[in-house]
C-alpha positions in Angstrom: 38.1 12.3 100.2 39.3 10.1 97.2 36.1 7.6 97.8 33.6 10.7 98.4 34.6 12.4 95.3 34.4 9.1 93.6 30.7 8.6 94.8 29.6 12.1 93.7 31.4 11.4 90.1 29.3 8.1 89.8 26.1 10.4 90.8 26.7 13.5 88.4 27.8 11.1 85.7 24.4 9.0 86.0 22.1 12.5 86.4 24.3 13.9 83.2 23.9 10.1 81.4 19.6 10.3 82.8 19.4 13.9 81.1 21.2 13.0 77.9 19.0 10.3 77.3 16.0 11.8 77.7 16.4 14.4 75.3 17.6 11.8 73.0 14.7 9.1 73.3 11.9 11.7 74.0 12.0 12.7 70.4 11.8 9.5 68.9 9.2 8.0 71.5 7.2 11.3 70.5 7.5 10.6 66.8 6.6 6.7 67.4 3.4 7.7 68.9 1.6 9.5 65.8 0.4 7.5 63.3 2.2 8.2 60.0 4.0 6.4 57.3 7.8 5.5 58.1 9.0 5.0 54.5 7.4 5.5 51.2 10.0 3.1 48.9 8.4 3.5 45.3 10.5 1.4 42.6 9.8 2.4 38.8 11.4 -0.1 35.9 10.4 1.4 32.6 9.9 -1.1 29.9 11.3 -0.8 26.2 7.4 -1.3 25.6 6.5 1.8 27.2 5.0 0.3 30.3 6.0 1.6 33.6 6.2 -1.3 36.4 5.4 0.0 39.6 6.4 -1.1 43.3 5.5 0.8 46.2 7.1 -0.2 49.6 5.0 1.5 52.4 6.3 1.6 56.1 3.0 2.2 58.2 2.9 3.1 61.9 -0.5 2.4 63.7 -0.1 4.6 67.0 -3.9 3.0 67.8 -5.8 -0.2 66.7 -6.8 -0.2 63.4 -7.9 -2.5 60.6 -5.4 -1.7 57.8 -4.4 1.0 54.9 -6.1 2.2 52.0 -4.2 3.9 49.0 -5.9 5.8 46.4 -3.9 5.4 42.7 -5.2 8.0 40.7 -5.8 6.8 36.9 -5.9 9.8 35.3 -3.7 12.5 34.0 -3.6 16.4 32.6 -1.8 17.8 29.5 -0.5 21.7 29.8 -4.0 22.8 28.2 -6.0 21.0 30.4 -7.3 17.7 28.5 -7.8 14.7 30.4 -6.2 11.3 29.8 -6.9 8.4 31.3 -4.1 5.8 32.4 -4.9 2.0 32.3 -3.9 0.4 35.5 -3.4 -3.3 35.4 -2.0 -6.4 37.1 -2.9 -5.0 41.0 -1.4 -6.9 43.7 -0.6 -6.8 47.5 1.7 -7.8 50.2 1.8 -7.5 53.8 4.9 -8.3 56.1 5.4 -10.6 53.1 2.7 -12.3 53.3 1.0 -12.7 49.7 -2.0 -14.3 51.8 -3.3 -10.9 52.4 -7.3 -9.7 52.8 -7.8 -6.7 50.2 -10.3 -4.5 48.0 -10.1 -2.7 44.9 -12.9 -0.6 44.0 -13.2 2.6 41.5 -14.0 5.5 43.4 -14.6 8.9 41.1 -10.8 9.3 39.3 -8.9 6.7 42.0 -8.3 3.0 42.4 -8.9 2.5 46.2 -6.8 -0.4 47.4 -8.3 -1.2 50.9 -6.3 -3.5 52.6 -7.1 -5.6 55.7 -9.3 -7.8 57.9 -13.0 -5.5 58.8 -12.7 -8.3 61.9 -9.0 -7.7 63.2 -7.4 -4.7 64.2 -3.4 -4.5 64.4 -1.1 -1.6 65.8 2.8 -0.9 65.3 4.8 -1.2 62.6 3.5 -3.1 59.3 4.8 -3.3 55.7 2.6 -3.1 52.9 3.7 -4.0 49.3 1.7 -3.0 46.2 2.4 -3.7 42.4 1.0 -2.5 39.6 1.4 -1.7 36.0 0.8 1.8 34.2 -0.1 2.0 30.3 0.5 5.5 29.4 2.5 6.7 32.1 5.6 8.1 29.8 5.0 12.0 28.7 6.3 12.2 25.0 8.4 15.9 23.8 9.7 16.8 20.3 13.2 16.0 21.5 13.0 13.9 24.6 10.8 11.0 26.3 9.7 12.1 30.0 8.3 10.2 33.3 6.7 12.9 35.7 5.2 11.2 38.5 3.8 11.9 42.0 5.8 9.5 44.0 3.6 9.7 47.0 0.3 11.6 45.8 -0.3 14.5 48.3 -3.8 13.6 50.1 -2.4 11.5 52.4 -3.7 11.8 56.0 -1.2 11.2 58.2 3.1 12.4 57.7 5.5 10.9 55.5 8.9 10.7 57.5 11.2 9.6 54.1 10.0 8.8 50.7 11.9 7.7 47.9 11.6 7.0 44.6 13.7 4.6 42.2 13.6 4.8 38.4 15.5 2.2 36.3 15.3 1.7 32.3 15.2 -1.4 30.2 16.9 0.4 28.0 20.4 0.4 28.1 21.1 4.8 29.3 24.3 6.4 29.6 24.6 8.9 33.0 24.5 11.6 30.5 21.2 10.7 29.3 19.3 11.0 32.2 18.5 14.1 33.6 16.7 14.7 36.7 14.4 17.2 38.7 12.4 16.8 41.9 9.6 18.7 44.3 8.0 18.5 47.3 5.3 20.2 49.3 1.3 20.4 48.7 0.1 20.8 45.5 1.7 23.1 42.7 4.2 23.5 45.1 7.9 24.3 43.7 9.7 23.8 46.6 12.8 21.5 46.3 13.5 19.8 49.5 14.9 16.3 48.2 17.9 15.3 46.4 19.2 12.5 43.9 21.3 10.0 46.1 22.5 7.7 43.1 22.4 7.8 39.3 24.1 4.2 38.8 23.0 3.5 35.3 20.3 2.9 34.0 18.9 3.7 37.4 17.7 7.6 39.1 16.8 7.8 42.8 15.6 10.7 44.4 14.5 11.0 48.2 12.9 13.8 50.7 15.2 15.5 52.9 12.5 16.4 55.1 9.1 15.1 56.8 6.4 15.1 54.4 3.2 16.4 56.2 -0.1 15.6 55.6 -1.6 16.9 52.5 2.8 17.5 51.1 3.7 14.8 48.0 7.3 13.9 46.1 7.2 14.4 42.6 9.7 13.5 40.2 10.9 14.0 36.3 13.0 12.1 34.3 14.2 13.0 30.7 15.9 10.4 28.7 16.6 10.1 24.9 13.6 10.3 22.6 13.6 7.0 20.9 14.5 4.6 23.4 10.7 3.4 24.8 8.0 2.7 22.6 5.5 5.8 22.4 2.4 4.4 24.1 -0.3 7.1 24.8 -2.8 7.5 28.0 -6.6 7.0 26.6 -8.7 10.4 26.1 -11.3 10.4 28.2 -14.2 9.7 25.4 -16.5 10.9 27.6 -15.3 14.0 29.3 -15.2 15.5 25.0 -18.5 13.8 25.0 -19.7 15.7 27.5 -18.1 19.4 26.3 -19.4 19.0 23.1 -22.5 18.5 25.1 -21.6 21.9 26.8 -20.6 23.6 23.9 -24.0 23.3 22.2 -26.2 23.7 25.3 -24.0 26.8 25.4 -24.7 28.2 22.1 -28.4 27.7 23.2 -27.9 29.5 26.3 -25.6 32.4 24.0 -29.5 32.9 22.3 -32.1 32.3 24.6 -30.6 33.3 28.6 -30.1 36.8 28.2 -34.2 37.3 27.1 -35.4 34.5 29.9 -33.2 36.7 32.5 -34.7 40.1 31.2 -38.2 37.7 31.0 -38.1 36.8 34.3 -36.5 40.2 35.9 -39.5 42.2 34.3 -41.7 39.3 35.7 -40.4 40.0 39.4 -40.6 43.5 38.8 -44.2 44.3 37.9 -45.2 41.7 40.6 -43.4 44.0 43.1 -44.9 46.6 41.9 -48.3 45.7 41.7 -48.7 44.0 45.4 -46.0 46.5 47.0 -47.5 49.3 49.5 -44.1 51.6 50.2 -45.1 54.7 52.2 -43.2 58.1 53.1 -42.9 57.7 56.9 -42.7 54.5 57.9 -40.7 54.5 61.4 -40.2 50.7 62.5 -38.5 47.8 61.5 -40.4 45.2 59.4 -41.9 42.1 61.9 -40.8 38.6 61.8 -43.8 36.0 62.0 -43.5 35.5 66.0 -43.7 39.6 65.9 -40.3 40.3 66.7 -38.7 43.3 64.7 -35.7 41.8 61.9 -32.2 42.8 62.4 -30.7 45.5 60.3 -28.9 42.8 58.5 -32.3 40.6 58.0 -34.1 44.4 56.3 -31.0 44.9 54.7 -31.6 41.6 53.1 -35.2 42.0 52.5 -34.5 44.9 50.8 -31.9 44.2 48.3 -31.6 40.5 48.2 -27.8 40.2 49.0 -25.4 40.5 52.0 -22.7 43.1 52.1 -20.1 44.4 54.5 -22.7 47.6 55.3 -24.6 44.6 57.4 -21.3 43.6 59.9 -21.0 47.4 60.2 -24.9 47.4 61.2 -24.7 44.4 63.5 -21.8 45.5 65.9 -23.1 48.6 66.2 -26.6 47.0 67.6 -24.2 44.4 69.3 -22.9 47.5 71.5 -26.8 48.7 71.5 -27.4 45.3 73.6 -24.8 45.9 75.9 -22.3 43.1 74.4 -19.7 45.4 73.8 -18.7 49.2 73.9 -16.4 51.2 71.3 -13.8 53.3 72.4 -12.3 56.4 70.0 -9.0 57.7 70.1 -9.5 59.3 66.1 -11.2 58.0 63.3 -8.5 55.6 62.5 -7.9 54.6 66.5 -10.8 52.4 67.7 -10.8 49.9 70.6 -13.6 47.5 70.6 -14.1 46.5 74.1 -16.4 43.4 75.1 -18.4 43.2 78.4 -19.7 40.5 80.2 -22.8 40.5 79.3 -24.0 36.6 77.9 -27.6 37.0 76.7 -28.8 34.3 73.5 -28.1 36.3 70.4 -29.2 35.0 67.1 -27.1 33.0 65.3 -25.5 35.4 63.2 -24.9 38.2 65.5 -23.2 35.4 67.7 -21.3 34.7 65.0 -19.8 38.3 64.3 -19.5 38.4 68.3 -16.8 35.5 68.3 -15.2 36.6 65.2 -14.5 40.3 66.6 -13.0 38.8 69.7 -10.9 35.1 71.0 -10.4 34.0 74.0 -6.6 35.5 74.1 -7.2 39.4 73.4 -8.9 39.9 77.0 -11.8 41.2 76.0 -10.5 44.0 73.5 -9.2 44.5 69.9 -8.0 47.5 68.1 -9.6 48.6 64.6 -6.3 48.0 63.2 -6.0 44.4 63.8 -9.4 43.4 62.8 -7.9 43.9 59.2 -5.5 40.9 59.3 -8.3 39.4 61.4 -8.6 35.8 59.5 -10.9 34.4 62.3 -13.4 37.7 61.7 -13.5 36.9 57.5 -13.8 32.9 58.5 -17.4 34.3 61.2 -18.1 36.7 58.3 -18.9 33.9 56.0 -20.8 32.2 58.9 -22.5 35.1 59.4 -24.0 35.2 56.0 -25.0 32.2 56.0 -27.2 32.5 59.2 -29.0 35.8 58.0 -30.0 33.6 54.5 -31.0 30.9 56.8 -33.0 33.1 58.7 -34.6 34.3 56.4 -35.2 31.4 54.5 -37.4 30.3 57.7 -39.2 33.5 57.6 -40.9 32.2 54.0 -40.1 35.9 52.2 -38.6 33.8 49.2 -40.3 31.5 47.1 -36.8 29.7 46.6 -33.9 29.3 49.2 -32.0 33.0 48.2 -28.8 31.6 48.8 -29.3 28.1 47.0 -30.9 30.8 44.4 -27.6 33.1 44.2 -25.4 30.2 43.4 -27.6 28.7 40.8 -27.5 32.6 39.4 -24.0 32.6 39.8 -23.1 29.1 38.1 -25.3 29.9 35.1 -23.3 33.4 34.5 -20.2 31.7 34.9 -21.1 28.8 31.8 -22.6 31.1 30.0 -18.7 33.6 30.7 -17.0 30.3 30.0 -19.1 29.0 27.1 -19.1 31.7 24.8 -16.1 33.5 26.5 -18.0 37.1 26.3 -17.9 38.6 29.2 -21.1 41.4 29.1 -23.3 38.9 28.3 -22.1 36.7 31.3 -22.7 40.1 33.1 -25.9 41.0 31.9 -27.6 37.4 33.1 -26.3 37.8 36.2 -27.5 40.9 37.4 -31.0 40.4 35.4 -31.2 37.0 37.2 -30.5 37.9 40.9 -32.6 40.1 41.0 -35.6 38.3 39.8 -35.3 36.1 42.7 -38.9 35.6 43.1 -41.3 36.7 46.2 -43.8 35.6 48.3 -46.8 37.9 49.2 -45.0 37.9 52.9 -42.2 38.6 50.9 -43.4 41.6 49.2 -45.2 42.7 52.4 -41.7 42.9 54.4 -40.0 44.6 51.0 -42.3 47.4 51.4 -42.1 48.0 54.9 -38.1 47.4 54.7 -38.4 50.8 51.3 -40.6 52.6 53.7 -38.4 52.6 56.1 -35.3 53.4 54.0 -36.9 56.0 52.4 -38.1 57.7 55.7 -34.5 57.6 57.2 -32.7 59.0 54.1 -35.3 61.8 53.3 -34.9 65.7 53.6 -38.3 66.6 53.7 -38.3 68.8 56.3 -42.0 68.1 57.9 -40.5 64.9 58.6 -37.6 66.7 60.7 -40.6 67.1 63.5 -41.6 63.1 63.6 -37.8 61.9 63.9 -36.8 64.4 67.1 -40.3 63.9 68.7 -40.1 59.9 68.2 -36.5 60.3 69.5 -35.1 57.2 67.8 -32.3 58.3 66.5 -30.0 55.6 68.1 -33.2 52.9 67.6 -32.8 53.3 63.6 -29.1 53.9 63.3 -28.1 50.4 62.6 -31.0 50.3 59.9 -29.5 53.4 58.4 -26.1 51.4 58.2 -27.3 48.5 57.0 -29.0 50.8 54.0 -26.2 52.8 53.5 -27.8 56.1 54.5 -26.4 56.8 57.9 -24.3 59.9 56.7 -28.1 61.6 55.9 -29.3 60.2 59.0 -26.9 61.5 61.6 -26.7 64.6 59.7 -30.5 64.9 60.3 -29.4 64.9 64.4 -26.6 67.1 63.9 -28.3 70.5 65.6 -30.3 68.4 68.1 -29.2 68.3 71.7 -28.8 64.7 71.8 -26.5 62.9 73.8 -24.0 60.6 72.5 -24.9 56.7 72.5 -24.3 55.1 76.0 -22.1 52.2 74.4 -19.6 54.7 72.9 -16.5 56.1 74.9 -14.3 58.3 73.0 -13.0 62.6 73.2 -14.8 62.8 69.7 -18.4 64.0 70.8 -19.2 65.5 67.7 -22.2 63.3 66.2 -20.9 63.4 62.4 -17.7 61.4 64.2 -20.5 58.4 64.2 -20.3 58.7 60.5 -16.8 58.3 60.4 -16.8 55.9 63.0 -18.9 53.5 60.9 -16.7 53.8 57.6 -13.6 52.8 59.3 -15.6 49.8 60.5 -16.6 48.7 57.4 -13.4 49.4 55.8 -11.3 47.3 58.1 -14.3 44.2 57.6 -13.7 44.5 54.1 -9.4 44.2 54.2 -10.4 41.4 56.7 -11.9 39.7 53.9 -9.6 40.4 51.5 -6.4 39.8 53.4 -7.9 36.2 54.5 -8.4 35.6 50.6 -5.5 36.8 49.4 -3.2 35.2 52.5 -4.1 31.3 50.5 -2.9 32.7 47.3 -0.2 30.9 45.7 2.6 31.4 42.8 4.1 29.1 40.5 6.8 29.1 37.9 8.0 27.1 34.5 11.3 25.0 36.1 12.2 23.8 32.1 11.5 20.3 32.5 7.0 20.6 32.0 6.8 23.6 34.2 7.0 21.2 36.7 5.2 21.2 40.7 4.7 19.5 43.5 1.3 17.1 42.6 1.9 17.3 38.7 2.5 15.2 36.0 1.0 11.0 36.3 0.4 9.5 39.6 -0.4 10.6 42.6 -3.5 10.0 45.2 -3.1 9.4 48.8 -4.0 7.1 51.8 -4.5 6.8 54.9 -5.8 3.8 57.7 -9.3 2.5 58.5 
C-alpha cells in the first residue's frame, strides 16, 4: 500500500505543482506578449541656475519586429489663463542598451520634439533600453511664496501601456525634508485621480512612482514645492507669435463686430428674393421631389431640401419608412412600451438608412430592442452622426447647393463662434448665425426641389377641406407619413385619417389601433433619439477640482508628449 500511495502522492503533487504554475506563468507570458513600456525611470536634478536636467530611462517591450521608438517632448507650456509659453529644449542626446553609437532623428513636429530612434533597415524585438537626456530652460513655475516643478513624467499620448513609471527629483540646492512638499496624479488628461505614491524623500531628493498600469492614452504627473529663493527665476519664452497672431484676431474681429452682421443680413435677403423669384410652390402637390436618376428622395433628403439642416424629426421619418420596406416591424405595448423588431429582410438601403438600421440594432439583441434602451443607446447616437453625414453627402451629389451644405454649416458655425469669442456678445454671434445658414445659396435644381419639397408640406399640413377628397381617393396616407414626420406635421396629417376606415399599417403590431396612437408612437421615437444623443454626449463629460498645489491634473503643468514604436 505504502509504495502505491507513494506513487499517487508523486502524481497529485506534480498535477497540483503543473496547475500552480500555470496560473502563475500564464499571466506574465500574457503580459510579455503586448507591446508596451516596462519602466518609465525619469531622473530630474534641478540646477541653482534654474535649469531642469532631464533623464528619461525607458524599458521598451517589442512583442513584433520593429525598427525602434519615437518620443514626442512637448516644448511648450500653459499658465492658469491660458497664455502659451514656450520652453527651450537643449543639449538632446540618446542611448540604447548603452550604446551611445545609436542611429536617431530629431525633428519639430507642430508643439513636440520627435526623437525617432533606430535603424529604417533593421528591425529588433524583446526587451531594449533607451536613454534620453535633455535640458529644459523654463521648466520651474514661479508663486508669491514658493518655487514649483509641475511636470508630466510620462506625457499621456503614449500608444502602448506603461507597467511602472517613476519619477526622481533632486535639488542643487541644499533642501531640508520639510521644504519639499509633494503631490502626484495619474490617469488621461485633467485627470485627478491619485494612484501613485512617494517611495523616498532622502534629501534633497522626491520620488514618486504609479501603483498601477498606466494604459494607453493615462500619464504621471508630478509637483514639487520648495522654498522661494533657492533657484534662480528663469522664465519659459512667450510665444511672440501666438500674441502676434490675437492681436491679428482682435482687429479682424473688430472688423467683423462692424461689417458681418450687414453681409449676413446682405446675403440672407440675397438668398431670399432668389427663392422667391425662381420658386413655383403649389397647394396640392402629392409626391416626393425626384432625384436626377428619377427616383423619389427620402423624407430625410426633402426634409433637408426644405430647411437646410438635419434634425431628430428625420431618424423618426426614416425608421418609420425602414418598417415601410419591410426591414423591421414595431410592436406597442403603450405609448412608452415599444419593441422594435428586425426581420430578415437584406435589400441595399442607402447609406444613411443603413446606417440608422445598424445603429437601432447589434448583433447581440437578437433582432429586437425596447424604446427604452435606445435612450442609453451610444452605438444609435455614434450611426446618428453617420447618418447625417450620408443625407449631406447625398445631397451634395444631387447638385441642389451651390456649396457643400455641410462644409457650408461649419464655415457658418466657426464664423459665429469668432465673432461670440471676439467681441464676447452673444446676440450678435446669434444673429450671424442664423442670417448666414440660411443664405446657403441654391442652384436652379436647387430651387426646383425646394418648391416641390413646400408644396408638398404644405399639401400634408392643410385643412382645406376640398383637399379632404384628393388625400382619401389617392389613398396615400401611409405613402406620405414619413414626409409628414420628417416636416413635423404628422399630428395634422393622421388627424386628417382619423374618421376614415383605414387599416392600420402592415409593419405595426400593437392592442393600440386607434390611428392618433401613430402620433404618439412617433414622439416617443423621437424623444428617446434625442436622450440617445444627449446621454452619449453627456456620458464623455468630465469634472475637475483645485487640489492647492496649481489646481493640479493628470497632463498639466510642463512636460509631457508621448511615444510609441515604428
Amino acid at each position: 500500500m505504502i509504495p502505491i500511495f507513494n506513487k499517487f502522492g508523486r502524481l497529485l503533487l506534480f498535477t497540483v505543482f503543473v496547475g500552480v504554475s500555470f496560473y502563475v506563468i500564464t499571466p506574465v507570458t500574457f503580459a510579455q506578449s503586448q507591446e508596451q513600456v516596462l519602466n518609465f525611470n525619469a531622473k530630474y536634478f534641478v540646477k541653482e541656475t534654474g535649469v531642469v536636467s532631464i533623464e528619461e530611462i525607458i524599458d521598451y517591450h517589442f512583442a513584433t519586429p520593429r525598427h525602434g521608438i519615437f518620443r514626442n517632448i512637448l516644448y511648450e507650456k500653459k499658465n492658469d489663463t491660458g497664455a502659451r509659453y514656450l520652453l527651450d529644449i537643449k543639449n538632446i542626446s540618446v542611448k540604447m542598451d548603452s550604446n551611445t553609437d545609436v542611429p536617431y532623428t530629431i525633428e519639430k513636429a507642430g508643439k513636440y520634439y520627435q526623437v525617432k530612434i533606430g535603424d529604417a533597415n533593421i528591425t529588433i524585438t524583446g526587451n531594449h533600453q533607451y536613454i534620453i537626456s535633455y535640458d529644459v530652460y523654463g521648466a520651474l513655475t514661479y508663486f508669491k511664496d514658493h518655487d514649483e516643478f509641475y511636470w508630466n513624467v510620462s506625457g499621456n499620448e503614449w500608444e502602448v501601456p506603461i507597467s511602472m513609471a517613476t519619477a526622481s527629483v533632486a535639488f542643487e540646492p541644499y533642501m531640508e525634508e520639510r521644504d519639499l512638499k509633494s503631490i502626484c496624479y495619474t490617469g488621461t488628461q485633467g485627470s485627478t485621480a491619485q494612484n501613485c505614491q512617494s517611495i523616498t524623500t532622502k534629501t534633497p531628493t522626491v520620488t514618486i512612482q504609479t501603483v498601477s498600469q498606466l494604459n494607453p492614452s493615462e500619464g504621471l504627473t508630478i509637483a514639487i514645492s520648495f522654498p522661494k529663493g533657492k533657484v534662480a527665476q528663469l522664465e519659459p519664452h512667450k510665444d511672440i507669435w501666438g500674441m502676434i497672431i490675437t492681436i491679428v484676431l482682435m482687429i479682424a474681429g473688430a472688423i467683423w463686430y462692424v461689417f458681418l452682421p450687414f453681409y449676413a443680413f446682405y446675403l440672407y435677403l440675397k438668398e431670399k428674393n432668389n427663392v422667391k423669384n425662381k420658386q413655383r410652390i403649389v397647394a396640392a402637390w402629392f409626391d416626393p421631389p425626384k432625384k436626377l436618376n428619377g427616383e423619389s428622395f427620402s423624407p430625410a433628403e426633402t426634409g433637408y431640401i426644405q430647411s437646410k439642416n438635419i434634425n431628430n424629426k428625420f431618424i423618426t421619418a426614416t425608421i418609420i419608412q425602414l418598417a415601410q420596406k419591410g426591414f423591421l416591424k414595431i410592436k406597442v405595448e403603450s405609448k412608452n412600451d415599444i419593441t422594435f423588431i428586425k426581420t430578415e429582410k437584406t435589400d441595399t438601403l442607402a447609406s444613411f438608412e443603413q446606417d440608422l438600421l445598424d445603429g437601432l440594432f447589434s448583433k447581440t439583441d437578437g433582432g429586437e430592442i425596447k424604446l427604452k434602451d435606445l435612450k442609453t443607446s451610444t452605438k444609435l447616437a455614434k450611426q446618428v452622426a453617420q447618418f447625417k453625414d450620408h443625407v449631406s453627402k447625398s445631397i451634395k451629389a444631387e447638385k441642389l447647393f451651390k456649396y457643400d451644405p455641410m462644409t457650408y454649416s461649419g464655415v457658418v458655425i466657426t464664423l459665429g463662434l469668432l465673432v461670440l469669442f471676439l467681441t464676447g456678445n452673444f446676440l450678435l454671434g446669434l444673429i450671424c448665425l442664423v442670417f448666414l445658414r440660411t443664405a446657403a445659396p441654391r442652384t436652379d435644381l436647387g430651387i426646383e426641389k425646394y418648391s416641390e419639397a413646400v408644396s408638398l408640406k404644405n399639401f400634408l399640413e392643410s385643412q382645406d377641406a376640398q383637399l379632404d377628397f384628393q388625400a382619401e381617393k389617392q389613398m396615400f396616407f401611409e405613402k406620405l407619413l414619413p414626409y409628414a414626420t420628417a416636416f413635423g406635421v404628422e399630428d395634422v396629417w393622421i388627424k386628417r385619417f382619423g374618421n376614415l376606415d383605414i387599416r392600420m399599417p402592415d409593419w405595426y403590431e400593437g392592442d393600440m389601433t386607434n390611428f392618433y396612437a401613430l402620433s404618439a408612437i412617433n414622439h416617443s421615437i423621437a424623444s428617446a433619439v434625442g436622450s440617445s444623443v444627449s446621454y452619449a454626449s453627456g456620458s464623455h463629460s468630465s469634472s475637475g477640482f483645485s487640489s492647492g498645489f496649481s489646481g493640479g491634473s493628470s497632463g498639466g503643468g510642463g512636460g509631457g508628449g508621448g511615444g510609441g514604436s515604428w
